[in-house]
HTML snippet that shows the backbone in 3Dmol.js (N, CA, C, O; Angstrom):
<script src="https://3Dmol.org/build/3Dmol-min.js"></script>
<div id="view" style="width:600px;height:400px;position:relative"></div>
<script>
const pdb = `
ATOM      1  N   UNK A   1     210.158  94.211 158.851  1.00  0.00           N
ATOM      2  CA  UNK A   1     210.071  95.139 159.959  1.00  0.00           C
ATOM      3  C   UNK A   1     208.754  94.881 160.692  1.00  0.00           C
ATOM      4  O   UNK A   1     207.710  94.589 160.108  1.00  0.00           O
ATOM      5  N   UNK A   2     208.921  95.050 162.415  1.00  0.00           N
ATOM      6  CA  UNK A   2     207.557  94.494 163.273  1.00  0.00           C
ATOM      7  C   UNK A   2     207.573  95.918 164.003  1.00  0.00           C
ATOM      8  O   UNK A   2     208.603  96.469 164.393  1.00  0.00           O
ATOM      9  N   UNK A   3     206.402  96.383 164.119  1.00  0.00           N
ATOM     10  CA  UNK A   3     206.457  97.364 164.718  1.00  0.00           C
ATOM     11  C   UNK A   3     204.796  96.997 165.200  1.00  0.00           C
ATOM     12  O   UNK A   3     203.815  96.810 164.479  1.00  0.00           O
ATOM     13  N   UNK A   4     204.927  96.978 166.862  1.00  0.00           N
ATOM     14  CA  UNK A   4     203.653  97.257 168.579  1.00  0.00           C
ATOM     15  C   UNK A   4     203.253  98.541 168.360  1.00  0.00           C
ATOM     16  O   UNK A   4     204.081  99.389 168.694  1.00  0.00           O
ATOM     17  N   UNK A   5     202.107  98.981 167.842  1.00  0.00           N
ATOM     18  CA  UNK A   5     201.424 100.200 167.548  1.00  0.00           C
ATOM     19  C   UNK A   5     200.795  99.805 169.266  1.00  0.00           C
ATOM     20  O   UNK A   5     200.401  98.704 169.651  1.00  0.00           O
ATOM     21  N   UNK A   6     200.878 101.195 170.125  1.00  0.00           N
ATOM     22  CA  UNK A   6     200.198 101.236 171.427  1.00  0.00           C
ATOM     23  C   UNK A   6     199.317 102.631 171.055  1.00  0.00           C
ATOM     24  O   UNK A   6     199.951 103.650 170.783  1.00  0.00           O
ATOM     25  N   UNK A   7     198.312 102.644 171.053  1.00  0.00           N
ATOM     26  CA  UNK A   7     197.776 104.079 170.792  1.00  0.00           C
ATOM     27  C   UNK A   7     195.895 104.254 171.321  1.00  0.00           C
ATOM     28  O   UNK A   7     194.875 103.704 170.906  1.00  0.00           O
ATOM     29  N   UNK A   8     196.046 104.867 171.959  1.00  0.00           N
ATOM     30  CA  UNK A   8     194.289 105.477 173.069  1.00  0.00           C
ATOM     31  C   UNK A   8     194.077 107.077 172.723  1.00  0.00           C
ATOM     32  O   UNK A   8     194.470 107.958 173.487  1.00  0.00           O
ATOM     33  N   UNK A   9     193.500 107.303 171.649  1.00  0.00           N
ATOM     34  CA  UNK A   9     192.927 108.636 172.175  1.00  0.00           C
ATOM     35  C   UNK A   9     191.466 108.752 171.285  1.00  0.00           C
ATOM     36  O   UNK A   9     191.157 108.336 170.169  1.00  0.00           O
ATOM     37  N   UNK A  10     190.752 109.492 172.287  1.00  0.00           N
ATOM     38  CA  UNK A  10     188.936 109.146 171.751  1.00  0.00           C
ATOM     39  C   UNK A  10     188.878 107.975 171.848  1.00  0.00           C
ATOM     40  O   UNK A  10     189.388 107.146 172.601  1.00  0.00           O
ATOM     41  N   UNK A  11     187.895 107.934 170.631  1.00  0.00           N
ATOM     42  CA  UNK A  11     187.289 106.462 170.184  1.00  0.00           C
ATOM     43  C   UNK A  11     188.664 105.327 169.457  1.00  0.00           C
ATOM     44  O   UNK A  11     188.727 104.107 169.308  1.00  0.00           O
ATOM     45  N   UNK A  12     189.399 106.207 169.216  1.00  0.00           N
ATOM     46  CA  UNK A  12     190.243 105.269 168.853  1.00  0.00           C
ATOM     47  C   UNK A  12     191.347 104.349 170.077  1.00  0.00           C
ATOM     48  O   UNK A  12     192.078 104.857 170.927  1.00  0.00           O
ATOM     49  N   UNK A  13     191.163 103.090 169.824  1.00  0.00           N
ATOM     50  CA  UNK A  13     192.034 102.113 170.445  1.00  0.00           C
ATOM     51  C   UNK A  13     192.718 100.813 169.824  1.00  0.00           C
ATOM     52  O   UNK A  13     192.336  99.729 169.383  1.00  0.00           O
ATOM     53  N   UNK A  14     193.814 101.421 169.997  1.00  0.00           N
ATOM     54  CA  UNK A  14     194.944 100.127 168.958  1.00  0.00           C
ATOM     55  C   UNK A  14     196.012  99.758 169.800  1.00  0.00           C
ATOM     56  O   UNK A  14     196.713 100.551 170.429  1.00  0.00           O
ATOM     57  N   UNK A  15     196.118  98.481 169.792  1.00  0.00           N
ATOM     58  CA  UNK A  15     197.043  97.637 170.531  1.00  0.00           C
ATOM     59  C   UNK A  15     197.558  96.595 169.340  1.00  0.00           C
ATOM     60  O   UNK A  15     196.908  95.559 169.205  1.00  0.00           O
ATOM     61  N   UNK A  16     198.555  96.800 168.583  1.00  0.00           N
ATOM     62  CA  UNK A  16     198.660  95.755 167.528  1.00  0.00           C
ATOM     63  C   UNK A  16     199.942  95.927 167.245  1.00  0.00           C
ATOM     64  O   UNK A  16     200.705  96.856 167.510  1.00  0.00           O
ATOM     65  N   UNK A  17     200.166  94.457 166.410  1.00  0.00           N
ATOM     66  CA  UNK A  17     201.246  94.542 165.910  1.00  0.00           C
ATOM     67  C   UNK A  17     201.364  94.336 164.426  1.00  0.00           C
ATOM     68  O   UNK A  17     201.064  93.252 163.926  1.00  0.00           O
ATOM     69  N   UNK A  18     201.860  95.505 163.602  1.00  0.00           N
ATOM     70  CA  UNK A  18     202.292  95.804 161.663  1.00  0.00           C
ATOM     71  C   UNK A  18     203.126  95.659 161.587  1.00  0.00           C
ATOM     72  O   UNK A  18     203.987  96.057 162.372  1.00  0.00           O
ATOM     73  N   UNK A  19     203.352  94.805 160.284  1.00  0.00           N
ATOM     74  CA  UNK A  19     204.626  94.406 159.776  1.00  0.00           C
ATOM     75  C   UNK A  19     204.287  95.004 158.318  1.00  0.00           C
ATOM     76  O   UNK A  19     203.210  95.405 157.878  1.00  0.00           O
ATOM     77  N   UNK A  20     205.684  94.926 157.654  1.00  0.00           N
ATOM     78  CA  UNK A  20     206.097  94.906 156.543  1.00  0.00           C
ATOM     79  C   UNK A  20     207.585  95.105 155.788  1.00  0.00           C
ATOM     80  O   UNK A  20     208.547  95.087 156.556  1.00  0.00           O
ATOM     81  N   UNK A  21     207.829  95.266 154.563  1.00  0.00           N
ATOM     82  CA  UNK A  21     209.241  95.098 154.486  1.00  0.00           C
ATOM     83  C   UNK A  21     209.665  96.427 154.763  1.00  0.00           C
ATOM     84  O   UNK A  21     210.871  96.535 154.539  1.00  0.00           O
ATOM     85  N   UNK A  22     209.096  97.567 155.198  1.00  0.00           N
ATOM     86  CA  UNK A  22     209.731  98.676 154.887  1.00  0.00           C
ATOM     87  C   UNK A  22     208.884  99.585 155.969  1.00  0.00           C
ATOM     88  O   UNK A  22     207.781  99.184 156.338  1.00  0.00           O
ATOM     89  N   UNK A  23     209.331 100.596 156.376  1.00  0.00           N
ATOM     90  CA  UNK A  23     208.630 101.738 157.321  1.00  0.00           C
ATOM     91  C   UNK A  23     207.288 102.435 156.732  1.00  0.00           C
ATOM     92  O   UNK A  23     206.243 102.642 157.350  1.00  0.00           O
ATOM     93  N   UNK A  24     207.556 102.715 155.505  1.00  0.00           N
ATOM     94  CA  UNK A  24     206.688 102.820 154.206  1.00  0.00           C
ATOM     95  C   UNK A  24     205.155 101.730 154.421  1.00  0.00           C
ATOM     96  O   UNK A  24     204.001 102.110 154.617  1.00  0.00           O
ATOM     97  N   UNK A  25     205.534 100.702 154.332  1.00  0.00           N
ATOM     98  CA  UNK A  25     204.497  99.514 154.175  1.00  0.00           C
ATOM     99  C   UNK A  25     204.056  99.617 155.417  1.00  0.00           C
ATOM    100  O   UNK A  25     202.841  99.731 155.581  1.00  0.00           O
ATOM    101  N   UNK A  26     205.167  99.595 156.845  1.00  0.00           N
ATOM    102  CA  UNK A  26     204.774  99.636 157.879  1.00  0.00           C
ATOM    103  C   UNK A  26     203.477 100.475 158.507  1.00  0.00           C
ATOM    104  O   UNK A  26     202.514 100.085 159.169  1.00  0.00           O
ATOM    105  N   UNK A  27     203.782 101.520 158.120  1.00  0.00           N
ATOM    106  CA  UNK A  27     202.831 102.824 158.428  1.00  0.00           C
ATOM    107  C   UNK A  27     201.762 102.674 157.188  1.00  0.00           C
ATOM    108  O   UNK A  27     200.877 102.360 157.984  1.00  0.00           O
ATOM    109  N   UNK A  28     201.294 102.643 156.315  1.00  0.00           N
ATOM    110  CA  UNK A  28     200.712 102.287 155.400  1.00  0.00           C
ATOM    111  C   UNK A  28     199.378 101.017 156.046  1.00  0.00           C
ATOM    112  O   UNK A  28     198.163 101.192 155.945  1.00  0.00           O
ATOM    113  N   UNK A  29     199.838 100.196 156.476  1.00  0.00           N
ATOM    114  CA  UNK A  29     199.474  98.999 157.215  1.00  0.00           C
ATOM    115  C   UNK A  29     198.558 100.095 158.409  1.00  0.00           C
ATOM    116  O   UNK A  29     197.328 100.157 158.391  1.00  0.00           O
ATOM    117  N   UNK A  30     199.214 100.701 159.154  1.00  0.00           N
ATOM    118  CA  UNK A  30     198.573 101.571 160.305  1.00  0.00           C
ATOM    119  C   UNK A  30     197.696 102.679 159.684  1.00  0.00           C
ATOM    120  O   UNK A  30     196.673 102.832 160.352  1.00  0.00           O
ATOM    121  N   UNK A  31     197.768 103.430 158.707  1.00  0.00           N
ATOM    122  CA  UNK A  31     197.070 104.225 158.012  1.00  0.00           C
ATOM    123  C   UNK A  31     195.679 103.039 157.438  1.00  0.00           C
ATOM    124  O   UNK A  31     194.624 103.600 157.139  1.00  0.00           O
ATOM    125  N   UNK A  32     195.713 101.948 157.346  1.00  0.00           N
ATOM    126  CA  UNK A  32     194.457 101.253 156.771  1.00  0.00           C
ATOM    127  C   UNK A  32     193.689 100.817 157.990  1.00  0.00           C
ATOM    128  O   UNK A  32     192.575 100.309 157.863  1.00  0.00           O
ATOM    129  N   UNK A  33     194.361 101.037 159.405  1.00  0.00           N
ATOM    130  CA  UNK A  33     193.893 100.127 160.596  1.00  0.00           C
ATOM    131  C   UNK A  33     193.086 101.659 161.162  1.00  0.00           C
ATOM    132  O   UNK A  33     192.042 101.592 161.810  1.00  0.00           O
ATOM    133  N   UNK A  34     193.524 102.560 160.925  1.00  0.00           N
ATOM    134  CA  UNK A  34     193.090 103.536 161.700  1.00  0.00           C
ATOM    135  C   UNK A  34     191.798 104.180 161.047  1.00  0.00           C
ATOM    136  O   UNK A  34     190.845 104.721 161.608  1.00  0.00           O
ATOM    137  N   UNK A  35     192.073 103.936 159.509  1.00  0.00           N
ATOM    138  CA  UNK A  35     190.867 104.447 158.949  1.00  0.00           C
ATOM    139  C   UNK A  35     189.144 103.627 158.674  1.00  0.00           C
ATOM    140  O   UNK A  35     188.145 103.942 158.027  1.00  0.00           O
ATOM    141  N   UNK A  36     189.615 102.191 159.771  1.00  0.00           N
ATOM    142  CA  UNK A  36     188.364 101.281 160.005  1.00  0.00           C
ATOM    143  C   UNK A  36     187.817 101.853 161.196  1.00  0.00           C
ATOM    144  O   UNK A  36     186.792 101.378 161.686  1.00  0.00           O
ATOM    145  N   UNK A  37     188.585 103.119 161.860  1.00  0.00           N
ATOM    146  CA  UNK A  37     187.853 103.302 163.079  1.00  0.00           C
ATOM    147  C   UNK A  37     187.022 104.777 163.199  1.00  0.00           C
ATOM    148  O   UNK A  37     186.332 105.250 164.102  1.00  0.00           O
ATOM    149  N   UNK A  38     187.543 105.441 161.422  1.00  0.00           N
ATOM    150  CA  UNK A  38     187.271 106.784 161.254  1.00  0.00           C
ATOM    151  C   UNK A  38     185.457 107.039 160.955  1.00  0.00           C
ATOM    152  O   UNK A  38     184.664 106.107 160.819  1.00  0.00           O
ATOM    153  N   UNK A  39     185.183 108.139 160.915  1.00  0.00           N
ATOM    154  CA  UNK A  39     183.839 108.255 159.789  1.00  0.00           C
ATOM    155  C   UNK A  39     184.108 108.514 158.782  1.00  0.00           C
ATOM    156  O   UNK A  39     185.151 109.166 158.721  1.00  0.00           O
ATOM    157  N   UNK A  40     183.461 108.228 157.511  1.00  0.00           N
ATOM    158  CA  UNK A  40     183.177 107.925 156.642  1.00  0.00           C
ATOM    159  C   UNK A  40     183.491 108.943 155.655  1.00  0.00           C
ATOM    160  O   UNK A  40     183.763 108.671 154.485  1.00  0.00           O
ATOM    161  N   UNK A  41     183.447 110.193 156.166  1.00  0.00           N
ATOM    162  CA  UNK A  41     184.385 111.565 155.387  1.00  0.00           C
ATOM    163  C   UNK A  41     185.293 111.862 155.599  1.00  0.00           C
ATOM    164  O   UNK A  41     185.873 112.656 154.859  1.00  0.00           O
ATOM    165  N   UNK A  42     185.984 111.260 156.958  1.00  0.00           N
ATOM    166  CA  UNK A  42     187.520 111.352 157.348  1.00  0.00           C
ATOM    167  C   UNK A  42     187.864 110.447 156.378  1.00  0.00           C
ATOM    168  O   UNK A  42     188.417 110.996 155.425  1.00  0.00           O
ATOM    169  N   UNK A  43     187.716 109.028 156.251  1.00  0.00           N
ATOM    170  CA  UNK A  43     187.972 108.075 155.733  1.00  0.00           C
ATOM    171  C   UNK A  43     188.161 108.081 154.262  1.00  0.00           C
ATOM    172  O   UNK A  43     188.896 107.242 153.741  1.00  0.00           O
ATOM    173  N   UNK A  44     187.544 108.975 153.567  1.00  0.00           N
ATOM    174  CA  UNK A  44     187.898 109.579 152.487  1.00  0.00           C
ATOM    175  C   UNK A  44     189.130 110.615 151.762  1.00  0.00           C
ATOM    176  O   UNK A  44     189.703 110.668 150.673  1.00  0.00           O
ATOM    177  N   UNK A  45     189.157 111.413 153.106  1.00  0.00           N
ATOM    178  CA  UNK A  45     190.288 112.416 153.217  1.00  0.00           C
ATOM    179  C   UNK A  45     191.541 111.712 153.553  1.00  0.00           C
ATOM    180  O   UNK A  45     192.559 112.149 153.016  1.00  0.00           O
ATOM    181  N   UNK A  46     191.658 110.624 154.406  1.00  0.00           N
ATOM    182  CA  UNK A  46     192.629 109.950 155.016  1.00  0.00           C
ATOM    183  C   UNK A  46     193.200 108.907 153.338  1.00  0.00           C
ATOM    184  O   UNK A  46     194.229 108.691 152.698  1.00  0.00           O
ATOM    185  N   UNK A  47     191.809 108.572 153.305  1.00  0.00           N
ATOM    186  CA  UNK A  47     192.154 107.773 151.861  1.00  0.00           C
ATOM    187  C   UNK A  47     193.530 108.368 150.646  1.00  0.00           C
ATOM    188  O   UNK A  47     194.527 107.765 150.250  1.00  0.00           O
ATOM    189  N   UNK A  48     193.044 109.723 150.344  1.00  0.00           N
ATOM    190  CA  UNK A  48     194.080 110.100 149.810  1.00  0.00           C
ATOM    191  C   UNK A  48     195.155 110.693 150.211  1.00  0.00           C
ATOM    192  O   UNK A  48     195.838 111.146 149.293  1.00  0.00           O
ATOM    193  N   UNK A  49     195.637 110.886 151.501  1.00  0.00           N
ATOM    194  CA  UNK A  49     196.967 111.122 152.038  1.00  0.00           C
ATOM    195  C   UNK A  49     197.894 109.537 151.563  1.00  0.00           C
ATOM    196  O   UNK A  49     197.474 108.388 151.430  1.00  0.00           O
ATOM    197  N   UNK A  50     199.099 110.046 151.426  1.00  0.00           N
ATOM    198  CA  UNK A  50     200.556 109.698 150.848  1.00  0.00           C
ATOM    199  C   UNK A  50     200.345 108.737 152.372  1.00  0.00           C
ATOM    200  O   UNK A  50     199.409 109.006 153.124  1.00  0.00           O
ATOM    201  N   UNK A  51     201.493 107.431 152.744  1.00  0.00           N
ATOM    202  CA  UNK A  51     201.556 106.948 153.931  1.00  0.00           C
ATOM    203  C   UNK A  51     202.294 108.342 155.052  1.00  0.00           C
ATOM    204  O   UNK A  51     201.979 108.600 156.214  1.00  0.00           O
ATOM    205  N   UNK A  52     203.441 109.097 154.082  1.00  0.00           N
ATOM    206  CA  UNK A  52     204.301 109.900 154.752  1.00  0.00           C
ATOM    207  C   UNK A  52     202.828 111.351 155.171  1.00  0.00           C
ATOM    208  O   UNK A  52     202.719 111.615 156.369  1.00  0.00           O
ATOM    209  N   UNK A  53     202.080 111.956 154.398  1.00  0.00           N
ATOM    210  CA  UNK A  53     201.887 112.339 155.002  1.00  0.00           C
ATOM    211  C   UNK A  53     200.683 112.057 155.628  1.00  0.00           C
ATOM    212  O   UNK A  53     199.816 112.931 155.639  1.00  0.00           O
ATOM    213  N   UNK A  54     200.464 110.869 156.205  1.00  0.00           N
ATOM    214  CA  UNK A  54     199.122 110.423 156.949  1.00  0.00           C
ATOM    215  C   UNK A  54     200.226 110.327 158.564  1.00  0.00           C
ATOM    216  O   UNK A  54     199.811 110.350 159.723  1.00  0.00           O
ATOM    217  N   UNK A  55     201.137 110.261 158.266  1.00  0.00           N
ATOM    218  CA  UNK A  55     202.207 110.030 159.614  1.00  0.00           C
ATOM    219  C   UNK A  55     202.491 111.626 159.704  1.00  0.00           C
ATOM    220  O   UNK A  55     202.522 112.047 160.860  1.00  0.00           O
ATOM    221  N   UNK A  56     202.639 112.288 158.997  1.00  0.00           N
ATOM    222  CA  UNK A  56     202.665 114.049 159.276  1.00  0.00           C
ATOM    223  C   UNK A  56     201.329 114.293 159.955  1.00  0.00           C
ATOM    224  O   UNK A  56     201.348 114.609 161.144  1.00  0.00           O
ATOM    225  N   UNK A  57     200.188 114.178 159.329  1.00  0.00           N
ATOM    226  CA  UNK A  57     199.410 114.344 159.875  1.00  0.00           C
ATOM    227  C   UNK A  57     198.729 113.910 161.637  1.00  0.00           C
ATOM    228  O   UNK A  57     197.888 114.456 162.351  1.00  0.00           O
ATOM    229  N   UNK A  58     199.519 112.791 161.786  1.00  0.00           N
ATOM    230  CA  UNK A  58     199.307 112.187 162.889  1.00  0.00           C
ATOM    231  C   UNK A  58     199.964 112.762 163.975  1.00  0.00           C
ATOM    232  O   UNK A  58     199.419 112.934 165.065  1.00  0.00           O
ATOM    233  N   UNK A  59     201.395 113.138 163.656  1.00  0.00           N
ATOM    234  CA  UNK A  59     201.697 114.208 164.703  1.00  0.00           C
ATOM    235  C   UNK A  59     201.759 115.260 164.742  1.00  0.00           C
ATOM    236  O   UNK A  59     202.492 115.837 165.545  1.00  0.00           O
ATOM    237  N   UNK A  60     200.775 116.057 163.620  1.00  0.00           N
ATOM    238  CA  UNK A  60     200.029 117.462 163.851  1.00  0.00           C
ATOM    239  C   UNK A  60     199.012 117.587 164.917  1.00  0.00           C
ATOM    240  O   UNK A  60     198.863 118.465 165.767  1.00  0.00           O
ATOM    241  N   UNK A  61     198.171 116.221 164.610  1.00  0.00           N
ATOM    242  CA  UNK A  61     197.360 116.131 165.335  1.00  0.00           C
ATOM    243  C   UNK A  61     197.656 115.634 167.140  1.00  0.00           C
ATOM    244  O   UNK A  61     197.064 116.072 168.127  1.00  0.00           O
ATOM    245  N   UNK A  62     198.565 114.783 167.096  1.00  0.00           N
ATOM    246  CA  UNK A  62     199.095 114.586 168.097  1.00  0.00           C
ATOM    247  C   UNK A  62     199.497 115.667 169.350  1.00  0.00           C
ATOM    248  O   UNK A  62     199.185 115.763 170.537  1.00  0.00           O
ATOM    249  N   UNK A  63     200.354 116.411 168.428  1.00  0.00           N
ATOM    250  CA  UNK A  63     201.291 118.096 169.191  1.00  0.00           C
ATOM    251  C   UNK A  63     199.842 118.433 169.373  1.00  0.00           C
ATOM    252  O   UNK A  63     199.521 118.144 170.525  1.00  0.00           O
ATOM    253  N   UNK A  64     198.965 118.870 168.774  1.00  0.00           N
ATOM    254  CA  UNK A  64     197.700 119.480 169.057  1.00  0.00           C
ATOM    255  C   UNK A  64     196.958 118.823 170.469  1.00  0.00           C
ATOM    256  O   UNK A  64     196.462 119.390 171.442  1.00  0.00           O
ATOM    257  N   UNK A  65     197.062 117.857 170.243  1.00  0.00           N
ATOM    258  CA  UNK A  65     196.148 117.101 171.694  1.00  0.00           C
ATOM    259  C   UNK A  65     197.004 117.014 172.699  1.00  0.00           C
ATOM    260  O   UNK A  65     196.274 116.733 173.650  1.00  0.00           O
ATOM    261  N   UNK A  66     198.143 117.079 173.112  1.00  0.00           N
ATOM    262  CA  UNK A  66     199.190 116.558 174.139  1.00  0.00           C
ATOM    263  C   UNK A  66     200.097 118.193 174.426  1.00  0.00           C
ATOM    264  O   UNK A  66     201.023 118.349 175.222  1.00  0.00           O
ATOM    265  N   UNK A  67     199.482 119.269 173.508  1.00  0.00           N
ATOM    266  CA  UNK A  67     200.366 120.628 173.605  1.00  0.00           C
ATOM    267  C   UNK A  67     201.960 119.970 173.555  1.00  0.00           C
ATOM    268  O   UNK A  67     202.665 120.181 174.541  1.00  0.00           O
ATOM    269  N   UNK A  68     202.466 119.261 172.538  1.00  0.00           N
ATOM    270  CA  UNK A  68     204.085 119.233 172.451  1.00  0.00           C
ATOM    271  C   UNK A  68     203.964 120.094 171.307  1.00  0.00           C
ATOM    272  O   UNK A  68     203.004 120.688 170.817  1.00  0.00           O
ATOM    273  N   UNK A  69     205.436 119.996 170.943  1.00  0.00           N
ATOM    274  CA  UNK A  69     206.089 120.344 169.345  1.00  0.00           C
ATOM    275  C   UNK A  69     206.903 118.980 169.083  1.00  0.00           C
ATOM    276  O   UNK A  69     208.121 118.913 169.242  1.00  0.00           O
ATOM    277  N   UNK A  70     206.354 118.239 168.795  1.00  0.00           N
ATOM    278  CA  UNK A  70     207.260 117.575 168.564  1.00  0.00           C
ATOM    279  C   UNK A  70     207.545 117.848 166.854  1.00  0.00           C
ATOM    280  O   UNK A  70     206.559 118.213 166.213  1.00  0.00           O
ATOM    281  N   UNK A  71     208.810 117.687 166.135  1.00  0.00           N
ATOM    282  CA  UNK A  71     209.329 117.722 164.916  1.00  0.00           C
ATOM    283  C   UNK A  71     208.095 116.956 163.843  1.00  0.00           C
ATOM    284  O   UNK A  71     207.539 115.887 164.096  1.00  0.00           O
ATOM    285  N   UNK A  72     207.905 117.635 162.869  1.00  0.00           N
ATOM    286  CA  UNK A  72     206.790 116.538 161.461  1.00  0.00           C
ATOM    287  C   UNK A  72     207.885 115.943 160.710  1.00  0.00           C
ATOM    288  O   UNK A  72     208.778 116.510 160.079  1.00  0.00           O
ATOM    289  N   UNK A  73     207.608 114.389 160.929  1.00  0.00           N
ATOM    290  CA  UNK A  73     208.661 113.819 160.188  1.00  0.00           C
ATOM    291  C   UNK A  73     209.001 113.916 158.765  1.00  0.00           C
ATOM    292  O   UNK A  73     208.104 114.296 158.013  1.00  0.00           O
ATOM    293  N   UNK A  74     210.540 113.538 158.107  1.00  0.00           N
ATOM    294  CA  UNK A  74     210.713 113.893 157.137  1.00  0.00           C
ATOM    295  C   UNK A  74     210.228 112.208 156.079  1.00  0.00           C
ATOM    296  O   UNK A  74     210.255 111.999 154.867  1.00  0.00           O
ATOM    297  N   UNK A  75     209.874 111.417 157.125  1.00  0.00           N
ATOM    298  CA  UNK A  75     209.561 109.787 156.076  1.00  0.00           C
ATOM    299  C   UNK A  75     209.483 109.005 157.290  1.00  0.00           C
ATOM    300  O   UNK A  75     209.816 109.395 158.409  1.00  0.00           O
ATOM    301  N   UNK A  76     208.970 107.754 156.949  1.00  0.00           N
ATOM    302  CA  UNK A  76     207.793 106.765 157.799  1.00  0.00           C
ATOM    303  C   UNK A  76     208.803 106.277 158.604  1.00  0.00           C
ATOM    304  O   UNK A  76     208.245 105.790 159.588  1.00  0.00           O
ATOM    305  N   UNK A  77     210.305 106.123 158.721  1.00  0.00           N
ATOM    306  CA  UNK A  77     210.954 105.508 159.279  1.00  0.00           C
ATOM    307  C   UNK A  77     211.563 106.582 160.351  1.00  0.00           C
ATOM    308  O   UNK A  77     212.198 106.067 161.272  1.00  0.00           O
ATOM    309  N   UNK A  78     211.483 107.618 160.352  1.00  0.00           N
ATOM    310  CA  UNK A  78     211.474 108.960 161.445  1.00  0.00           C
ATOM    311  C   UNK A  78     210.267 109.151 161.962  1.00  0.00           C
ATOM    312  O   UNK A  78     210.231 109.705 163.061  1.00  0.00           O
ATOM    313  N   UNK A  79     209.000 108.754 161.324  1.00  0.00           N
ATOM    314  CA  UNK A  79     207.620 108.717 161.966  1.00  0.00           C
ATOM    315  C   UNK A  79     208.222 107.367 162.835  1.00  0.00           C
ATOM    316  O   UNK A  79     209.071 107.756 163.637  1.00  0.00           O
ATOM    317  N   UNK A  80     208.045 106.126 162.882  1.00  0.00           N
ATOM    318  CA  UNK A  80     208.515 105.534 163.971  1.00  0.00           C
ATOM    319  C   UNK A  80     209.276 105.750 164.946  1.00  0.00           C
ATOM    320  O   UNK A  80     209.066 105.443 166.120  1.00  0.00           O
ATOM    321  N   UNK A  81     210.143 106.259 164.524  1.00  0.00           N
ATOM    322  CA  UNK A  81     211.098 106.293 165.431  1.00  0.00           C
ATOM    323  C   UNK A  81     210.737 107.396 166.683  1.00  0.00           C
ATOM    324  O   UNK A  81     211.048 107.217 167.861  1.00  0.00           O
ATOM    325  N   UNK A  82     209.945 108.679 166.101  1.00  0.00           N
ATOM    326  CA  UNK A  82     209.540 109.381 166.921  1.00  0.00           C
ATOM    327  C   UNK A  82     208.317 108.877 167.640  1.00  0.00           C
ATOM    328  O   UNK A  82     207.849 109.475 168.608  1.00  0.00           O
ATOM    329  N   UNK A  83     207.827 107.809 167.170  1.00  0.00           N
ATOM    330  CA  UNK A  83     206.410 107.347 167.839  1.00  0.00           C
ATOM    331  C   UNK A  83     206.604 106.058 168.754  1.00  0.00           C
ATOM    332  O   UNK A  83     205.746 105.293 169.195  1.00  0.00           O
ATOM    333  N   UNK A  84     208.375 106.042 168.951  1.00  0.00           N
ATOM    334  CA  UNK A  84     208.589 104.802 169.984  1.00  0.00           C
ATOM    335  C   UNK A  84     209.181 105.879 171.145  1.00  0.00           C
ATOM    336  O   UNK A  84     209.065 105.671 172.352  1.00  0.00           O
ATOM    337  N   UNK A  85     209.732 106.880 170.653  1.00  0.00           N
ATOM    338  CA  UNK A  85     210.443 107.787 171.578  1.00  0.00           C
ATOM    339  C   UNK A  85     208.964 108.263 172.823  1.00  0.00           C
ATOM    340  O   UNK A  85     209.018 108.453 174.038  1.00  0.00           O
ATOM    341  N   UNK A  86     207.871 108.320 171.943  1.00  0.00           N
ATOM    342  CA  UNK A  86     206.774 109.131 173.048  1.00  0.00           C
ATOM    343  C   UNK A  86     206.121 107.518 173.470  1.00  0.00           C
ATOM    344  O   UNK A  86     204.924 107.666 173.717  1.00  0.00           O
ATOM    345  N   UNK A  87     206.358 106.693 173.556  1.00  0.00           N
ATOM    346  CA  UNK A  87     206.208 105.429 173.879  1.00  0.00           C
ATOM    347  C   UNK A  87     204.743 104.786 173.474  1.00  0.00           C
ATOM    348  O   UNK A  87     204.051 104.002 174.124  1.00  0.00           O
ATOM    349  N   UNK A  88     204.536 105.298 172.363  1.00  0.00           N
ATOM    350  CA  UNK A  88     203.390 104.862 171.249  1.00  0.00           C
ATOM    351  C   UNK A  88     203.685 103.674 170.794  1.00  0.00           C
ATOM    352  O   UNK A  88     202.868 102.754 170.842  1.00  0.00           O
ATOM    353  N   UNK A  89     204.902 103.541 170.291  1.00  0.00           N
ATOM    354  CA  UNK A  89     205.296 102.143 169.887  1.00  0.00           C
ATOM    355  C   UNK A  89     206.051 101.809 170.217  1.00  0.00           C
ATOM    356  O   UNK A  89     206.509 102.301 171.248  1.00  0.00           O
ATOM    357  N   UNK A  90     206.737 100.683 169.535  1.00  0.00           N
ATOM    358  CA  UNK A  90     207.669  99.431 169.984  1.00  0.00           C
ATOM    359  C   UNK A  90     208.336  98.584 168.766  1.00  0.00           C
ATOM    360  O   UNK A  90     207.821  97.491 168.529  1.00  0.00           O
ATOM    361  N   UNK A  91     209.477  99.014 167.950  1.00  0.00           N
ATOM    362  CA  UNK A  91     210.018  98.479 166.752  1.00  0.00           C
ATOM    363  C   UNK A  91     210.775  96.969 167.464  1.00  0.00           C
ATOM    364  O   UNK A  91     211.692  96.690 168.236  1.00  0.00           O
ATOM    365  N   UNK A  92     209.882  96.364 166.763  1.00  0.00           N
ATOM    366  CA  UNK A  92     210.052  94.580 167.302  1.00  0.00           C
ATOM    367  C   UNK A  92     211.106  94.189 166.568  1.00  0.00           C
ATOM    368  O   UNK A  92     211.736  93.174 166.865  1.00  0.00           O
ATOM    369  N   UNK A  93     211.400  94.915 165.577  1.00  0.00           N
ATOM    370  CA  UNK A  93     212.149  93.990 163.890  1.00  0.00           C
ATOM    371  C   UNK A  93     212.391  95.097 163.044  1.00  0.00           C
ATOM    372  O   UNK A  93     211.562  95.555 162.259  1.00  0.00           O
ATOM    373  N   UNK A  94     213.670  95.570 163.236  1.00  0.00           N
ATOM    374  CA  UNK A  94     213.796  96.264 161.597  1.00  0.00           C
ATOM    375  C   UNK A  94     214.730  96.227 160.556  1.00  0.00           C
ATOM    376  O   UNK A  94     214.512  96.838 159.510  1.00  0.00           O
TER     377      UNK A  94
END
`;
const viewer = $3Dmol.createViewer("view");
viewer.addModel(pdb, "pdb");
viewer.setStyle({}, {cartoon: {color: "spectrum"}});
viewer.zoomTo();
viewer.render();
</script>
């Protein structure tokens, strides 16, 4: 699975492309890219989130900055899917 992470908000800026065999690995892969851009006590907290809920968390935080609701996914492969729908990403391969 190829999945175009497009994502700008703050300091954070990611334009890339994660692979792996699974949505799981996929997001997992993005949970290690995002936490090179964190500080150093986020990076800790982020450390021990699950991949599923580091992708919950992402669109808690998300609905929070953009005022949606969007749905907290139930697993990494509904986290994509909702994160190509708001045109964050781009599933190249699955």
């Amino acid at each position: 699975m190829k999945v175009r992470l497009h994502f700008r908000q703050d300091k954070i800026h990611i334009d890339e492309e994660f692979a792996g065999k699974s949505a799981d690995e996929v997001v997992g892969a993005m949970k290690a890219r995002v936490m090179k851009e964190l500080p150093f006590a986020m990076r800790l907290v982020v450390g021990t989130m699950s991949n599923l809920g580091f992708a919950q968390e992402v669109v808690r935080r998300y609905n929070e900055s953009q005022k949606k609701s969007l749905p907290v996914p139930e697993s990494c492969a509904e986290f994509l899917t909702l994160a190509q729908g708001e045109g964050l990403a781009t599933i190249e391969e699955a």
